[in-house]
C-alpha positions in Angstrom: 53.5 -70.5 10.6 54.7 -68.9 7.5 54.2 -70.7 4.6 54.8 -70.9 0.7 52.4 -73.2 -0.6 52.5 -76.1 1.3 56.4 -75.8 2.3 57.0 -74.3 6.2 59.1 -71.4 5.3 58.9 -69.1 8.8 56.9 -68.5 11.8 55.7 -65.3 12.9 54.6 -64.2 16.7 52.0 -61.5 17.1 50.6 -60.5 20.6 47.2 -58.3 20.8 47.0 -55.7 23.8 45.4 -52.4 24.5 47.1 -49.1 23.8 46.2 -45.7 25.7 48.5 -44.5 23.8 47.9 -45.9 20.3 44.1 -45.4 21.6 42.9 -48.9 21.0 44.1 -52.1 19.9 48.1 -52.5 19.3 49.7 -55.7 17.7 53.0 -56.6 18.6 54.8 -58.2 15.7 56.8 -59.9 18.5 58.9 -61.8 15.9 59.4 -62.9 12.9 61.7 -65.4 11.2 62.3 -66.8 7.1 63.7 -69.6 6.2 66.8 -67.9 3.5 65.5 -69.7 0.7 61.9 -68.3 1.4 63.5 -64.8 1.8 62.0 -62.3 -1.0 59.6 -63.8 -2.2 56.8 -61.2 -1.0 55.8 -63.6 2.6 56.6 -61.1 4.9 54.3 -58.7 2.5 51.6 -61.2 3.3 52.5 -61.1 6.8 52.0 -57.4 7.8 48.9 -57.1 5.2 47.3 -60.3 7.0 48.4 -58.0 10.5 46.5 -55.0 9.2 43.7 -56.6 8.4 43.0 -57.1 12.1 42.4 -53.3 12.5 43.9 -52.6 14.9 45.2 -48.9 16.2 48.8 -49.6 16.3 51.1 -52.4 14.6 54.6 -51.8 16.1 57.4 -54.1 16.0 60.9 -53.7 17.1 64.4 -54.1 14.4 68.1 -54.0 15.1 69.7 -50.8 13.0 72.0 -53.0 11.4 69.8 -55.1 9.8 69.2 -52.6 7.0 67.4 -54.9 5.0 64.5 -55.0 7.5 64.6 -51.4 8.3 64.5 -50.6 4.5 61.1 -53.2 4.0 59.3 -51.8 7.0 60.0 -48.1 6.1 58.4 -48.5 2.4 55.6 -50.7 4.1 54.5 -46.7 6.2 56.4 -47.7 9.6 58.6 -44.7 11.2 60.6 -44.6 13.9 59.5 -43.7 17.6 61.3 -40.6 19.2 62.5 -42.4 22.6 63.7 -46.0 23.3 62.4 -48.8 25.2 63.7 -50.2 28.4 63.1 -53.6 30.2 64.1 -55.4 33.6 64.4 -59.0 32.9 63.9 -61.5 36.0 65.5 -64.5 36.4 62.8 -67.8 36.9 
């Protein structure tokens, strides 16, 4: 839960696995969401200093191109681009 004081402004999902590739530990900022009035005031700033502070390897996260805004946040925060895409098979349950 992302917070501002004491008012619920977002949530963010992280997941923790094992890299071979990062070598070590990777966290998956799965997902996050702000609440519009909570957007830019510095939480998702908290959000990926709190994530590096659990020293991991790897953070990687995943953005739509469109949403420049994002793309523009995570790219003066050090994240870059990987050279190929990912793929998934979804199941239905």
């Amino acid at each position: 839960m992302l917070c501002d004081g004491t008012a619920p402004a977002g949530y963010a999902l992280l997941q923790k696995t094992y890299s071979r590739e990062a070598g070590g530990m990777c966290i998956w900022i799965d997902e996050i969401y702000l609440r519009p009035a909570f957007r830019g005031r510095g939480l998702a700033k908290e959000l990926f200093a709190y994530a590096e502070g659990l020293k991991a390897k790897r953070l990687r996260l995943e953005v739509e191109p469109e949403n420049g805004r994002a793309v523009a946040l995570y790219t003066k925060l050090g994240y870059r681009f990987l050279d190929y895409r990912s793929m998934v098979k979804d199941f239905e349950t």
